[in-house]
N, C-alpha and C positions, 0 to 999 in steps of 0.2 A: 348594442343590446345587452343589458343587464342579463349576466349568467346565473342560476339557480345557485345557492349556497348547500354546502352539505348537512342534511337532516339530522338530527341526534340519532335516530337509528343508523345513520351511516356511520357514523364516529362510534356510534354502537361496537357496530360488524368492524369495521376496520381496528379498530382496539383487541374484540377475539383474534384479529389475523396476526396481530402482531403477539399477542399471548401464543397464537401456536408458535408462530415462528422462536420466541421464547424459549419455547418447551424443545424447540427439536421438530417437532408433527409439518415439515413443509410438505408434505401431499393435503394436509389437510387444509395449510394457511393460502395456497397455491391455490385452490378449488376453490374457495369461499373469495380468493383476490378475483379470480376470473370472473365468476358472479357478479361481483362490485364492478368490477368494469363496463359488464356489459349493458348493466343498471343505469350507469353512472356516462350516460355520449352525450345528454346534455348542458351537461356540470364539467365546467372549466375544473375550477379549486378543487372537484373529486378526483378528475384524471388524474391531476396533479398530485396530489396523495398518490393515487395509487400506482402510479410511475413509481414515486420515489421507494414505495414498497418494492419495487419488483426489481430497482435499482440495487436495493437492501439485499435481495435474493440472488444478484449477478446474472438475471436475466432482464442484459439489455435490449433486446428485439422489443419483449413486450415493453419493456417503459417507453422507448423510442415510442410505438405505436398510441401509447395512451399519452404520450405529452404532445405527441403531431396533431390527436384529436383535441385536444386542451387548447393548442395553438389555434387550427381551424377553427374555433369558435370565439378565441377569443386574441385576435392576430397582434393587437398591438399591446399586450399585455408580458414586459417585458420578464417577469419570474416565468411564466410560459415557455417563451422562448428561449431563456437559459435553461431551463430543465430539457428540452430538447437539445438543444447545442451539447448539455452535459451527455445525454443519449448517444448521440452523432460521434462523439468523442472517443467511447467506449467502442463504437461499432469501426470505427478508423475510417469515418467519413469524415475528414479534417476539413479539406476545405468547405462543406456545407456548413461543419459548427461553427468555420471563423464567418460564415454568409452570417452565421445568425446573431454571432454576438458581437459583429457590428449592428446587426437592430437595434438588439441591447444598449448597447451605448449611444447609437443615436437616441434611442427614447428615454434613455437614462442613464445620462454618463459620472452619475456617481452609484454605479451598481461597482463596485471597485473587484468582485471575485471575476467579471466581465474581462476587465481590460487586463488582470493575472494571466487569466485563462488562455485569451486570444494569444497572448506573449511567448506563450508555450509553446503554440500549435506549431510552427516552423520557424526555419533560421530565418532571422531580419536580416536584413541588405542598410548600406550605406542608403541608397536608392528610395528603399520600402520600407518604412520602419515606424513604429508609434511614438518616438523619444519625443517629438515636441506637443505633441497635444498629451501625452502624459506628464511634459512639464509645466505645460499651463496649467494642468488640472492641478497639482500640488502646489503650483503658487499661492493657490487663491483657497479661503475656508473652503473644508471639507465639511460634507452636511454630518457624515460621522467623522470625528478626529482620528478614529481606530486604522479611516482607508489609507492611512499612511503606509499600514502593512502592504494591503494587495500592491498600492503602486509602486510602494517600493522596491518589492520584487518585481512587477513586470518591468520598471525601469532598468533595473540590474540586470535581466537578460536581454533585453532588446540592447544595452550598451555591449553587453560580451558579445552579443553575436555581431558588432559592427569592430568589435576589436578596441573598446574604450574599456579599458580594464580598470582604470584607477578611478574611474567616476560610475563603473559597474559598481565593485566594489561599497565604492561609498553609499550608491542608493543602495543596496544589499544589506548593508550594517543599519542602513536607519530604519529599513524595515522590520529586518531582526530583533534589533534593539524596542522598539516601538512593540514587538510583538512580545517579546520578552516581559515586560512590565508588566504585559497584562495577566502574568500566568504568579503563581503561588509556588511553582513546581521547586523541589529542591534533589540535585542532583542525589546527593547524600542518602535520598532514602532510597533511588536504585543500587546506587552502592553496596550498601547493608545487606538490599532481597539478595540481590548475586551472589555475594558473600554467602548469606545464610543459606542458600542453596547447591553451593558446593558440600559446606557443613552436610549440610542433611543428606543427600544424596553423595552419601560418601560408597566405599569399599563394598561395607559389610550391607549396604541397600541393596546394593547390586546381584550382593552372591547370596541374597534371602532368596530361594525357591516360590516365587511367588511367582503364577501363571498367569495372562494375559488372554487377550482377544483376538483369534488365528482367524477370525473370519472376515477379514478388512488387509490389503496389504496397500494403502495410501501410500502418495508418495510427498513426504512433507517438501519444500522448498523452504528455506529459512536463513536467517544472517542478518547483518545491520540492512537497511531501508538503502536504497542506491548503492549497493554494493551488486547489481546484475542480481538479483533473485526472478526481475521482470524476464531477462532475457532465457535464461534458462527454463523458467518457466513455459515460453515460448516455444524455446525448442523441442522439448518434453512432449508438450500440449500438441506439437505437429505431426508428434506419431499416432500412428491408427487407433492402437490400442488402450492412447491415454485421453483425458479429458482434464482440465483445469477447473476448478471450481474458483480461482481466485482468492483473493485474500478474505479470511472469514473468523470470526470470533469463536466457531466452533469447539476447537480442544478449550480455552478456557474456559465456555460456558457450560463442558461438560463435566470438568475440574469441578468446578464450581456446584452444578446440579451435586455432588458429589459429596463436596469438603465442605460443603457450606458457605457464608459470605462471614465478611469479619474481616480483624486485621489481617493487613500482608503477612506479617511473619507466626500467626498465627495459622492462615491457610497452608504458606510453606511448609509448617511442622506437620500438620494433620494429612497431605498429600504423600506421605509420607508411605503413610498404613492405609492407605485406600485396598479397597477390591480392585484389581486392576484391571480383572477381565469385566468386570461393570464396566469401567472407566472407560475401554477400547469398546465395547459393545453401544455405550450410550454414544461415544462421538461416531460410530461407524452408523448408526440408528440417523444422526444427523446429517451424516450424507445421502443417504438413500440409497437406494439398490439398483446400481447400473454393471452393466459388464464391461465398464472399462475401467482403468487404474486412473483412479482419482489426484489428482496434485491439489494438496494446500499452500498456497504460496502466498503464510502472512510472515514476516520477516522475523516479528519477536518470537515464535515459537520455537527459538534458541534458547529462551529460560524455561522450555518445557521438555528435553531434551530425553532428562533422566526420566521423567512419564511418559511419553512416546516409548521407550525402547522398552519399556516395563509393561504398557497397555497393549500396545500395538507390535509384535516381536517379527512380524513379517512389513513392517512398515518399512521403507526407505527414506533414511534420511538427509537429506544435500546440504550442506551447509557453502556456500558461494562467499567467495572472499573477495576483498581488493586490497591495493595499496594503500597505507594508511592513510595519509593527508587526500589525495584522489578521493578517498570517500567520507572523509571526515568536511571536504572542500566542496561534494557534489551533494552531501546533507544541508549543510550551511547553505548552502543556498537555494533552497528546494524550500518553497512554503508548503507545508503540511497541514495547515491551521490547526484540525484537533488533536492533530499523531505527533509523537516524538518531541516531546517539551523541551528535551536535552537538545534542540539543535537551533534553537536561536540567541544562543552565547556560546565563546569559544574556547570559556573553559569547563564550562558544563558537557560540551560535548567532548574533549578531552580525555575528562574525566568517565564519559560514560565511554568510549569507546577503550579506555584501558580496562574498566571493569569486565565487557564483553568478552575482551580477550582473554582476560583470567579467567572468566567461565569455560569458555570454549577449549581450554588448554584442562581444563580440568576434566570435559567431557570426555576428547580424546584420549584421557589415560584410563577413565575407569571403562570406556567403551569401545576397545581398539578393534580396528577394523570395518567398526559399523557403522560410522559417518563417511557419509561420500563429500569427498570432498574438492568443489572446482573453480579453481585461479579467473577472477575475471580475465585478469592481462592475458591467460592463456587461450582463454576464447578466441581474444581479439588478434592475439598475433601469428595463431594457427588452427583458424576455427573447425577446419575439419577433424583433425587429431586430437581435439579438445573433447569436441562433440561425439565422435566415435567411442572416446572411453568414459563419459559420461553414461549414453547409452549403454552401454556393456556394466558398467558401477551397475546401473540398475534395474540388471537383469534383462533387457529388453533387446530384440534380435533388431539388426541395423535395418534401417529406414532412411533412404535418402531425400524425401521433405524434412529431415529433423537439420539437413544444410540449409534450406529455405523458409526459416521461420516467419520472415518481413512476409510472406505467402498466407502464412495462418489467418483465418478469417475472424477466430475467437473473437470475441469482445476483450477487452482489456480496459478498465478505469481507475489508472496506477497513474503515481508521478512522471512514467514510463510511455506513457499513451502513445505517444506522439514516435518517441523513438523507435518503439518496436514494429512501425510499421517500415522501418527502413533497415538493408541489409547491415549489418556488421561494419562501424565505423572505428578509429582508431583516437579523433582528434580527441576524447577525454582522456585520455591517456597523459599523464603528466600535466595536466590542464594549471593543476593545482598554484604549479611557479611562475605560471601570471602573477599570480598575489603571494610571493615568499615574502616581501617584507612586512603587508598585513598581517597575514597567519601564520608568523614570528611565534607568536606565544603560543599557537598549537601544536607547533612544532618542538616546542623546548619545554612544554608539560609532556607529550606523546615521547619525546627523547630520554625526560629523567625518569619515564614508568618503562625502559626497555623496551621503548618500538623505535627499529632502524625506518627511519625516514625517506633516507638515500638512496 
């Protein structure tokens, strides 16, 4: 049965929801989504909007709920059932989303973010595994030439998790590579911001008597992307008193509310002389008014490091580390599609993870003391003693669920999904020198910028 299509009144309303959410105003885009929803049990393609708003807002109950109804009405409708499965995923109902995105590929097995996804959800077996019907499918034309990417990453995990490294590896690169082309990205100009943000946030920024916003004490999570921000997040997020909001655009779109839009090295300059207590008041306006300690846990909010401690002076900051190549090796293979451009070449990524480091070495001295600062490897090789003084870094009295994060119920819809519903594993650890003769050259660009490898 033919599903009703969305009314221009609807794209109306759903246009104002996204203008609030925009602005900051989620009580008000939140009330007007619910509205829409309730309007909208007929209309497949509405759900489906309106899931992926609610997706946008890291309230995945409701989307689950509005793509389940989207489904019941429209069962074999295979963008339906991936937005659910994406749902299921977030909520760490794993094996339902892999129930679902095998439909997906039954009803359309060139839906290529499908067969990525599935590849993720748990370790493949000699036994159980997708390798050959994902090498039929790249035999033969792709209906887009682009799904080279998705399959080629699922190919490269399903080969690591059966222990075929060197033909992991190679689907890995052809999909990188293949994804690479498609991007304009040039490392050179994060370079520069980094650069010109130590410049500017130098000494004498610091010791300017400029007040901030005491009435928000956020707890940022932040650091390179798979370097553990998920996990600690987790643990964080286990205790009573805190809540996770996820990874969110928040502090730059309140920068921004602020600085204006324009060149990069022009907003650099102008955030400079901001109001600062505006600054903490407008992103603290963006979380809303809850009585628990809020976690942002978006990774790049490392280049925002000097405005946090200037906006937010009762904020917590964590910056989570790893071994170099370990996380230069677990980026690299990680598809991201719209985030982090720097990681599908390896000497783009190199190069950006030497820059991060100059930043973050810079933060430490004009800011000593006020980054918390916690070792993945240390988690992993003494989780309890890790966690203990993690807890304690950020002020917060011991909670023994913050041992049992794979327990947290939260949603999560990170690179991470899958992982953090399982206790504390070790095998990433050193993962990297499977592929030492591959990532040879990351190794001996990261060696001549002064990072010990070994």
């Amino acid at each position: 049965m033919m599903q009703p299509m969305p009314s221009a009144n609807f794209q109306n309303r759903l246009r104002s929801v996204q203008a609030a959410m925009m602005a900051g105003d989620r009580a008000t885009a939140l009330s007007a989504l619910d509205a829409l929803e309730r309007e909208a049990q007929e209309s497949s393609a509405s759900l489906q909007q309106i899931g992926q708003l609610y997706t946008q807002n890291n309230l995945h109950e409701a989307a689950a709920r509005a793509f389940a109804r989207a489904v019941a009405l429209s069962p074999r409708e295979p963008g339906a059932l991936y937005n659910l499965a994406t749902a299921e995923i977030a909520l760490g109902h794993l094996s339902e989303a892999e129930r679902l995105l095998d439909r997906v590929i039954a009803l359309n097995p060139h839906d290529y973010d499908a067969w990525y996804n599935r590849a993720t959800l748990k370790r493949q077996t000699r036994e159980s595994n997708h390798i050959p019907a994902i090498e039929a499918l790249l035999s033969q034309p792709l209906r887009n030439p682009a799904g080279i990417v998705q399959l080629g990453y699922a190919l490269a995990k399903e080969l690591e998790d059966t222990g075929e490294h060197a033909r992991s590896f190679a689907a890995m690169k052809r999909g990188a590579d293949a994804r690479r082309r498609l991007l304009a990205y040039r490392v050179e100009s994060d370079e520069a911001a980094m650069t010109q943000i130590a410049q500017v946030f130098d000494a004498a920024f610091f010791a300017a008597p400029k007040p901030g916003f005491t009435g928000a004490r956020p707890i940022f999570v932040l650091g390179l992307p798979r370097s553990g921000t998920t996990l600690v997040d987790r643990i964080l997020s286990s205790h009573s008193t805190v809540e996770s909001r996820g990874e969110s655009t928040d502090f730059a779109l309140s920068l921004v509310t602020l600085a204006g839009e324009g060149a990069k090295q022009d907003l650099i300059r102008r955030s400079a002389s901001l109001d600062f207590a505006a600054l903490g008041a407008g992103y603290a306006n963006r979380q809303g008014e809850s009585a628990m300690r809020l976690i942002d846990k978006t990774p790049l909010n490392f280049l925002y490091i000097g405005l946090i401690a200037k906006a937010l002076p009762d904020a917590v900051i964590v910056h989570v580390r790893r071994g170099a190549m370990d996380v230069c090796y677990a980026i690299y293979k990680t598809l991201f599609r719209m985030a982090y451009p720097f990681s599908y070449d390896l000497s783009d990524l190199g190069r950006y993870y030497l820059a991060y480091r100059k930043l973050m070495a810079h933060w430490e001295a004009m800011l000593p003391g006020r980054i918390v600062t916690v070792d993945y490897e240390d988690l992993v090789r003494d989780q309890e003693a890790a966690t203990r003084k993690l807890i304690a870094d950020c002020g917060l009295p011991w909670e023994d669920a913050c041992l049992a994060f794979e327990r947290n119920a939260a949603p999560s819809l990170t690179a991470s999904a899958a992982q953090v519903r399982q206790p504390i594993y070790a095998s990433s650890l050193g993962l990297w020198r499977q592929y030492e003769r591959e990532l040879a050259p990351l190794e001996k660009l990261l060696n001549a910028g002064g990072i010990e490898t070994r």
